[in-house]
C-alpha positions as CSV (number, residue, x, y, z in Angstrom):
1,X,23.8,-25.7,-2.3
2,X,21.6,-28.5,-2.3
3,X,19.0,-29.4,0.1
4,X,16.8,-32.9,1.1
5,X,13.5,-32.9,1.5
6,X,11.2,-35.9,2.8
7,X,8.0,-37.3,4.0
8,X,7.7,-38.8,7.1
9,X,4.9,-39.1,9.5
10,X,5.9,-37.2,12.1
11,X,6.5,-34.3,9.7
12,X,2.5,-34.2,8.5
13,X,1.8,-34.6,12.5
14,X,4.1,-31.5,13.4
15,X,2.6,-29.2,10.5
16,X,-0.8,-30.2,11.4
17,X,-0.1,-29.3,14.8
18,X,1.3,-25.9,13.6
19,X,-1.0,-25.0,11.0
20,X,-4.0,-25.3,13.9
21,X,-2.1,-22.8,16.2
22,X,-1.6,-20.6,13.0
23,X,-5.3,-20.4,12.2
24,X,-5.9,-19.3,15.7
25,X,-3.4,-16.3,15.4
26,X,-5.2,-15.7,11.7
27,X,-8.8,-16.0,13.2
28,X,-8.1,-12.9,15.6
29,X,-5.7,-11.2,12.9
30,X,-9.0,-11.7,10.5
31,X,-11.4,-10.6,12.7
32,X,-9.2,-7.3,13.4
33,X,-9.6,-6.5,9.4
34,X,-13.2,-6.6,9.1
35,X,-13.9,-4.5,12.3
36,X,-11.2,-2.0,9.9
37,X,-13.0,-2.6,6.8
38,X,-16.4,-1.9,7.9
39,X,-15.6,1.0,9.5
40,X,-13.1,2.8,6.3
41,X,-15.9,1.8,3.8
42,X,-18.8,3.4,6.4
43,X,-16.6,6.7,6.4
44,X,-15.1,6.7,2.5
45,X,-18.5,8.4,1.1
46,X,-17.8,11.3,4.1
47,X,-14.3,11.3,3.2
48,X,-13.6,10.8,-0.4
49,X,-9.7,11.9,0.2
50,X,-9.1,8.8,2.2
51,X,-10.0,6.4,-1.1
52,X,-10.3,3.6,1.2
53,X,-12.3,0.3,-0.6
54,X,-10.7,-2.2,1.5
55,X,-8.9,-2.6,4.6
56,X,-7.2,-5.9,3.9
57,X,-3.9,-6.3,4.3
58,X,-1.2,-9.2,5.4
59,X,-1.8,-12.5,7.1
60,X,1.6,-14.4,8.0
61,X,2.7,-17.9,6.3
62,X,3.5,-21.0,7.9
63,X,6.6,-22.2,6.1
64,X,7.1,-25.6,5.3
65,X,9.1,-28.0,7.5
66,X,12.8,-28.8,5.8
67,X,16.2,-29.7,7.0
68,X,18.4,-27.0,5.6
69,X,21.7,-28.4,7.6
70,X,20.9,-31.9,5.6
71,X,22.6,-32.4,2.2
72,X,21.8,-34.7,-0.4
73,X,19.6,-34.9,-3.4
74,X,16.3,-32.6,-3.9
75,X,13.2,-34.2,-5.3
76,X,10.8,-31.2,-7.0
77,X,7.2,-32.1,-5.3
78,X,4.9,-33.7,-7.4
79,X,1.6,-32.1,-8.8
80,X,-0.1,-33.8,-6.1
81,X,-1.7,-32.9,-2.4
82,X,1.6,-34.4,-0.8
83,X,3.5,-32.3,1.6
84,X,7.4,-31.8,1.2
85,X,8.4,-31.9,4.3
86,X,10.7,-33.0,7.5
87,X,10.2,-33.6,10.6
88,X,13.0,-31.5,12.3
89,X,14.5,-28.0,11.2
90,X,18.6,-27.3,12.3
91,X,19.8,-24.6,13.4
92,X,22.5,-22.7,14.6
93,X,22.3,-22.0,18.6
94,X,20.8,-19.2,19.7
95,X,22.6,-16.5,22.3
96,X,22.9,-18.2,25.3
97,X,22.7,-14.7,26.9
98,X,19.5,-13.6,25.5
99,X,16.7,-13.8,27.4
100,X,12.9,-14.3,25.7
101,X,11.2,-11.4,25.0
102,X,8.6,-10.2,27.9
103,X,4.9,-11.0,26.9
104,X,2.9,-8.3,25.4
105,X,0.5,-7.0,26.9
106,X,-3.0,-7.0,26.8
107,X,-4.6,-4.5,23.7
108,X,-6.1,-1.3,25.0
109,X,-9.3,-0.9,22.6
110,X,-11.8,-3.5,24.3
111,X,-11.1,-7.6,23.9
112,X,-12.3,-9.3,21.1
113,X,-15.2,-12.0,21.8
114,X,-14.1,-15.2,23.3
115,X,-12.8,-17.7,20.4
116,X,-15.7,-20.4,21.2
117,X,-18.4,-17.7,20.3
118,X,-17.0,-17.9,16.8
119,X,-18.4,-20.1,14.3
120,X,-15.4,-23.1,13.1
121,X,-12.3,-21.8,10.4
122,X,-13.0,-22.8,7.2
123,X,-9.5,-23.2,7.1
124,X,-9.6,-26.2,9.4
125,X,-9.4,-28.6,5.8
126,X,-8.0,-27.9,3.0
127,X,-9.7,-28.0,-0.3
128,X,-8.1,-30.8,-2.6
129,X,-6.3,-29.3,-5.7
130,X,-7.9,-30.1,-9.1
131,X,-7.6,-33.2,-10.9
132,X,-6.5,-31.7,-14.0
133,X,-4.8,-28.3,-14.8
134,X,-6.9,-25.5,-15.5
135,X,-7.4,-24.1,-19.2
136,X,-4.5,-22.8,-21.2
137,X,-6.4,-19.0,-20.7
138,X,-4.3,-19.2,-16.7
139,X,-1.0,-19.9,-18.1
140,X,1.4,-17.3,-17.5
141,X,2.9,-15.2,-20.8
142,X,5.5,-16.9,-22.1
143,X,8.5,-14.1,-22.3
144,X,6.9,-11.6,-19.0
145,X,8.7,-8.4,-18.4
146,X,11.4,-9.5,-15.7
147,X,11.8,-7.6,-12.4
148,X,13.6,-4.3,-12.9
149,X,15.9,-5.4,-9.8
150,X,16.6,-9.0,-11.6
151,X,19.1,-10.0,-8.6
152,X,21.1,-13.0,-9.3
153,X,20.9,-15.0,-6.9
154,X,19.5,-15.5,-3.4
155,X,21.4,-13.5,-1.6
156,X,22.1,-9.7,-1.3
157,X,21.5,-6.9,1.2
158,X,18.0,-5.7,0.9
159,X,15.4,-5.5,-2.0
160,X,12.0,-4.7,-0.5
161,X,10.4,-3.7,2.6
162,X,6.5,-3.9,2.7
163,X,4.0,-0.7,3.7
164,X,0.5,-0.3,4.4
165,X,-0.6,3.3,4.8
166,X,-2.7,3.1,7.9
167,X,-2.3,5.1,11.4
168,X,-1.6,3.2,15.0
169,X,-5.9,3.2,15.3
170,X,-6.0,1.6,11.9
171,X,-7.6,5.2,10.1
172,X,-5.8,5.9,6.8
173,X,-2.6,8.3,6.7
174,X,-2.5,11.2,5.6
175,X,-0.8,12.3,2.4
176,X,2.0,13.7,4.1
177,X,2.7,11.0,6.5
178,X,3.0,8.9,4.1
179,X,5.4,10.9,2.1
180,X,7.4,10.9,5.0
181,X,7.5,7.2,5.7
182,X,8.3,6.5,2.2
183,X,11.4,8.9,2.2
184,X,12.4,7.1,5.4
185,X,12.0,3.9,3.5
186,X,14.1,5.0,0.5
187,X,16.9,6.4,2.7
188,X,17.4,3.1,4.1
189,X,18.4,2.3,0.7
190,X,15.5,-0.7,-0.1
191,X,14.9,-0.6,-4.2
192,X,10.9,-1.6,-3.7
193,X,7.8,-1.3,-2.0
194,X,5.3,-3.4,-1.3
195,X,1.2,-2.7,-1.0
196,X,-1.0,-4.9,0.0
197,X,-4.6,-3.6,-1.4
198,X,-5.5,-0.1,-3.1
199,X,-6.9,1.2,-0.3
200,X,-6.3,4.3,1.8
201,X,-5.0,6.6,-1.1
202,X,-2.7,4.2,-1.8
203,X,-2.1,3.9,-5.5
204,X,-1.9,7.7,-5.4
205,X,0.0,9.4,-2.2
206,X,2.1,5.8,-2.3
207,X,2.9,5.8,-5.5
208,X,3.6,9.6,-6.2
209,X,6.0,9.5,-3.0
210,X,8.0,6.0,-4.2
211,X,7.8,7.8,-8.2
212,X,9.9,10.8,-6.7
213,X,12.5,8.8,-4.5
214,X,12.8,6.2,-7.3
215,X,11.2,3.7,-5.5
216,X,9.8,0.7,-7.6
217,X,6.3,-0.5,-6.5
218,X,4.8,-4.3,-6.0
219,X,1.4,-3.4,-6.1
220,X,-1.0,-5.9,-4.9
221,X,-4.9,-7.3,-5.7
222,X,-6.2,-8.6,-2.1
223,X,-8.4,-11.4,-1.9
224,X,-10.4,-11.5,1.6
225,X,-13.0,-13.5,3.1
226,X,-15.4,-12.4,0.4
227,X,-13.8,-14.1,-2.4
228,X,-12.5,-13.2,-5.7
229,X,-15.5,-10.9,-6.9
230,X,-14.9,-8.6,-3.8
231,X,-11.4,-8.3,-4.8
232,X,-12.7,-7.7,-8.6
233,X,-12.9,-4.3,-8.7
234,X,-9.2,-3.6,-7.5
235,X,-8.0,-5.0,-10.7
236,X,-10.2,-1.7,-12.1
237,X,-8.5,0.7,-9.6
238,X,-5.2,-0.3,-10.5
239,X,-5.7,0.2,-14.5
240,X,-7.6,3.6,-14.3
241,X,-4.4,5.1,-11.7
242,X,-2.3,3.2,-15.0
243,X,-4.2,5.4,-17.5
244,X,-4.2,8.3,-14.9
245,X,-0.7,8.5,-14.6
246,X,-0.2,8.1,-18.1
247,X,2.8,5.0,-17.4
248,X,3.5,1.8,-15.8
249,X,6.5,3.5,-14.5
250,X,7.7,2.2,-11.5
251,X,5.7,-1.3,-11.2
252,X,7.9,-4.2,-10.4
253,X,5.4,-6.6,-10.4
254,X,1.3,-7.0,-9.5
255,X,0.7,-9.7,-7.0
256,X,-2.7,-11.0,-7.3
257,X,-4.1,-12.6,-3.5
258,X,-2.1,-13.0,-0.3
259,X,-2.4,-17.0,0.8
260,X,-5.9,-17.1,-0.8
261,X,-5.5,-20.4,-1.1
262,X,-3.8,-21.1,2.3
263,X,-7.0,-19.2,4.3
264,X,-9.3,-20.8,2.0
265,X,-10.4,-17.3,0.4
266,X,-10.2,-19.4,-2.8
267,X,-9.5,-22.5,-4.3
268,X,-6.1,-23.2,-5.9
269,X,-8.0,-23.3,-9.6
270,X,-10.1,-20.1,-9.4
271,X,-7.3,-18.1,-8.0
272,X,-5.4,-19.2,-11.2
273,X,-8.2,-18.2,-13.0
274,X,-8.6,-14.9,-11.7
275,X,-4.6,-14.2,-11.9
276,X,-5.1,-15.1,-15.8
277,X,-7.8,-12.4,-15.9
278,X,-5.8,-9.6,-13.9
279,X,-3.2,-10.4,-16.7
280,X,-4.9,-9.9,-19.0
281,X,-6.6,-6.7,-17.9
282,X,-3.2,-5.0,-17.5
283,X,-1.6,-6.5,-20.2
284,X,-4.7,-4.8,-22.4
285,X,-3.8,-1.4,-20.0
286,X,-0.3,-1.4,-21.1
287,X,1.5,-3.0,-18.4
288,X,4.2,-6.3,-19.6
289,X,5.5,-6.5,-16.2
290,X,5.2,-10.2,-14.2
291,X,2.0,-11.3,-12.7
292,X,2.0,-13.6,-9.9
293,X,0.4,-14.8,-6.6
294,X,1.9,-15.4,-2.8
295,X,1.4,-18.3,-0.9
296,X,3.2,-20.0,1.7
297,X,5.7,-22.8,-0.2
298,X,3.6,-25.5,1.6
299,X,0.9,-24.5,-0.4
300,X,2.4,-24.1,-3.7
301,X,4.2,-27.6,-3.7
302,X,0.6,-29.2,-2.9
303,X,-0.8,-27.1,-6.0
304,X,2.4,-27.0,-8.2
305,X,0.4,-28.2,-11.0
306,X,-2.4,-25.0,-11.0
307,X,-0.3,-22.3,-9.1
308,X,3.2,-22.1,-11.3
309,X,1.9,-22.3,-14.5
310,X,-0.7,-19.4,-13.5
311,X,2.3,-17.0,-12.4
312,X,5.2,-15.3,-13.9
313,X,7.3,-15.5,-11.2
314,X,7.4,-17.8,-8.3
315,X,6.8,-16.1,-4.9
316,X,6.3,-17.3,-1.5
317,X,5.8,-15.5,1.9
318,X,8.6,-17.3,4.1
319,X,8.2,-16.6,7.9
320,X,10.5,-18.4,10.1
321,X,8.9,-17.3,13.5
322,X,5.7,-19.6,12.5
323,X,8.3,-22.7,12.0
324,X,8.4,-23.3,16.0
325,X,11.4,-25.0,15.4
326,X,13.5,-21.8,13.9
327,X,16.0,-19.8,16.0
328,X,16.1,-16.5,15.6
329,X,20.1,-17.0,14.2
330,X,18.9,-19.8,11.8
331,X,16.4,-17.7,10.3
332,X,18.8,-16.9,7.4
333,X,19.2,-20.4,6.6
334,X,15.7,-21.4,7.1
335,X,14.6,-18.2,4.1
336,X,17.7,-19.5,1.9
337,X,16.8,-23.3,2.0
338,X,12.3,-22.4,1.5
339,X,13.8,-20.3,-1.8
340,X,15.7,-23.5,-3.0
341,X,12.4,-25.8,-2.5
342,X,10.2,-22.8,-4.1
343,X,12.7,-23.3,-7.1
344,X,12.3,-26.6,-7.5
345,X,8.6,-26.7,-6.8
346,X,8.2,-24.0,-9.6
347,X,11.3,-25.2,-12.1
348,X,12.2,-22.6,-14.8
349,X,10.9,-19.6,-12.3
350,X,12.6,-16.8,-10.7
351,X,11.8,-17.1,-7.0
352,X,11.2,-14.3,-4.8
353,X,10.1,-14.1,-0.8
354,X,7.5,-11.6,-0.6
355,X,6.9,-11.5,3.3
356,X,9.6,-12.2,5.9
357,X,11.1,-10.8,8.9
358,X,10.5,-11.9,12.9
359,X,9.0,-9.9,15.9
360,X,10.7,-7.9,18.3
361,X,7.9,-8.5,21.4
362,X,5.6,-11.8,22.8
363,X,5.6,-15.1,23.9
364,X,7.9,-17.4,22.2
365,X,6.4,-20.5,19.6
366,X,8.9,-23.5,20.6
367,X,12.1,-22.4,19.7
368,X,11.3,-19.0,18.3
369,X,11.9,-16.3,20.8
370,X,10.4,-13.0,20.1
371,X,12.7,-10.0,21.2
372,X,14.8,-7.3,20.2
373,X,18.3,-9.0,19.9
374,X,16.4,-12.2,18.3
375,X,15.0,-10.0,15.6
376,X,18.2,-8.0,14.8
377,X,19.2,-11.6,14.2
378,X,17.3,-13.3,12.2
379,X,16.6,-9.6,10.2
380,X,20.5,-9.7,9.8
381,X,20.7,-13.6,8.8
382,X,17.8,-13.3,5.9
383,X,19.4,-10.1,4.8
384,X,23.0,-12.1,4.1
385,X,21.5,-15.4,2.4
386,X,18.3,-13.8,0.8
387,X,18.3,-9.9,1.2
388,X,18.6,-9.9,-2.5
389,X,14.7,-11.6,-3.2
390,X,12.8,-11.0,0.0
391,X,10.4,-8.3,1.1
392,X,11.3,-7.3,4.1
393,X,7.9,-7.6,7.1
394,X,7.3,-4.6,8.0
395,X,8.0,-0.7,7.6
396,X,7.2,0.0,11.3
397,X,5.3,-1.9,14.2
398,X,1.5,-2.1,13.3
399,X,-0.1,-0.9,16.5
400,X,-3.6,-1.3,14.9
401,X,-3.9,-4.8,15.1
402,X,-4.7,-7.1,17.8
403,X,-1.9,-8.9,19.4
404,X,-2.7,-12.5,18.2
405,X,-2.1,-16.1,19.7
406,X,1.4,-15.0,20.7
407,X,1.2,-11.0,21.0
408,X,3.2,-10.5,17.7
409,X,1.1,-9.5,15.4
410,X,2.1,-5.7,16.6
411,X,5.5,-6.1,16.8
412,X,7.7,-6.9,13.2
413,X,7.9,-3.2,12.4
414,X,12.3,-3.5,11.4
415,X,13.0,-0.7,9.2
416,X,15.5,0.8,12.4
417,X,17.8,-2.3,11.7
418,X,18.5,-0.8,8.3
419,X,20.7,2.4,9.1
């Protein structure tokens, strides 16, 4: 299937418009995390079974804007800071007979500040990708270990469904909870898992649990606010558990940052950087399984140049809800047609969605309608055009976060529209 993709004006205006309401959604979603992280690293000296170091976990993408109902030739983005992009997105026509999802209600634990007390995003511009391609030292291995799943093509049921071990009040589950979830996850026949961070007991209670239902692991480095030396020390966690366990066994693939670049955690040339050096600290610990980062596809065509030749693979979180101008029943589509760009933006690359799904409850963003039928459609839709190389967002509702611009952020938990 081929796909067109084009400038236009209109196109930069209606990201720019997007991306703005999207930074509002991440600045309470953000906000949400470091009231978590203070609080698990205040209480992991009292409780040294949690293991919590950080609290971080996802922030949703804002895909870019393409006409996947438009054939015609695909140009691969250029190295440079220009957006792929349309100014209209297709799809097919939702239920007539649904009905938009009722808006969520207000949290319980007390309100967060007002949004004007806060100091301006950083996010607000984005930093302009190097000149010139970082040293030869960021370039990924040549020949990496492929994915153990190595699905041919888009498509396919379902690989992955992601996981973070944290209770409705945001503590860290315990051991046997999280036994529990993973079995649940297993018996709905996903191959993977994905983690976030190392936190919570993670790269222990997870692991063991997805080891004994033979559940393979994406194991992730998580690059906050703080920058790349907070994050640092994960990269240590994750090779003493290695040396610990005494294998590798298991790991499909280390994903180094969650849209670091796109919340301006990093710049597109140190997160290469610091990828190269995670590589080569697991590569020295045993480990010849792909390396790579996530950010949205947006991101990665603007920094094609510094982010491809930094990972193994080519991953993207892909959310369709963020578009504005995705149905729930195009989601499908929408996923299929962002892996094809992701391919071309990062030629010679298996491409993988790391993050998708849609919300079940809130207030709808243009055309996206939150709501239970809406997300047992788009769920079904990404699962038959790219169930086969997405990770599936997320295991069950997180009621520990705040509700965000919409009152989603609580409600993508999917894993019942899997029996």
């Amino acid at each position: 299937m081929r796909f067109s993709a084009f400038l236009s004006a209109s196109a930069i205006l209606g990201f720019s418009v997007a991306s703005s309401i999207h930074r509002k959604h991440e600045q309470v979603h953000n906000k949400r995390h470091q009231d978590l992280f203070k609080r698990h690293t205040s209480e992991t000296s009292a409780n040294s079974s949690c293991g919590c170091a950080t609290i971080w976990s996802t922030i949703y993408g804002e895909p870019t804007l393409i006409q996947p109902s438009e054939y015609g030739s695909m140009t691969t983005p250029s190295s440079s800071a220009t957006k792929t992009t349309v100014d209209q997105v297709t799809s097919a026509p939702e239920n007539p007979t649904s009905s938009p999802a009722p808006v969520h209600n207000a949290p319980a634990h007390p309100p967060e500040p007002a949004k004007s007390a806060n100091p301006p995003h950083p996010d607000a511009v984005k930093p302009a990708p190097p000149a010139q391609k970082p040293a030869e030292a960021v370039n990924a291995a040549a020949h990496p270990k492929k994915p153990s799943h190595e699905s041919s093509s888009a498509s396919g049921s379902h690989w992955a469904m992601t996981y973070s071990p944290y209770t409705a009040s945001g503590d860290c589950k315990a051991s046997s909870d999280i036994a529990t979830d993973v079995a649940a996850i297993a018996a709905k026949g996903f191959s993977s898992l994905r983690l976030y961070s190392t936190d919570c007991n993670g790269l222990s209670a997870v692991a063991t649990a997805a080891q004994s239902h033979n559940l393979n692991l994406i194991l992730g480095v998580y690059i906050s606010n703080g920058g790349i030396s907070i994050a640092r020390p994960q990269i240590a966690e994750i090779v003493s558990w290695a040396n610990s366990n005494g294998h590798w066994k298991g790991v499909e693939m280390i994903v180094v940052g969650n849209e670091a670049v796109f919340n301006n955690f990093a710049s597109a040339s140190e997160l290469a950087h610091f990828v190269s050096e995670a590589r080569s600290a697991f590569k020295s610990a045993g480990y010849d399984g792909p390396v790579t980062l996530t950010e949205t596809v947006d991101i990665l065509a603007k920094n094609a140049d510094v982010l491809c030749p930094a990972s193994d693979i080519a991953a993207a979180n892909i959310h369709p809800f963020f578009n504005g101008k995705v149905t729930a029943s195009g989601a499908g589509e929408f996923v299929a047609s962002q892996l094809e760009l992701l391919a071309q933006t990062c030629p010679g690359k298996e491409v993988y969605n790391l993050e998708t799904g849609w919300p079940s409850k809130g207030s709808a963003n243009g055309v996206a309608v939150p709501g239970s039928w809406e997300q047992k459609a788009a769920v079904e839709g990404i699962r038959k055009m790219a169930g086969g190389k997405s990770t599936f967002f997320s295991f069950v509702d997180d009621e520990w976060k705040e509700e965000g611009e919409w009152g989603v952020e609580r409600s993508w938990g999917c894993s019942q529209l899997f029996d």
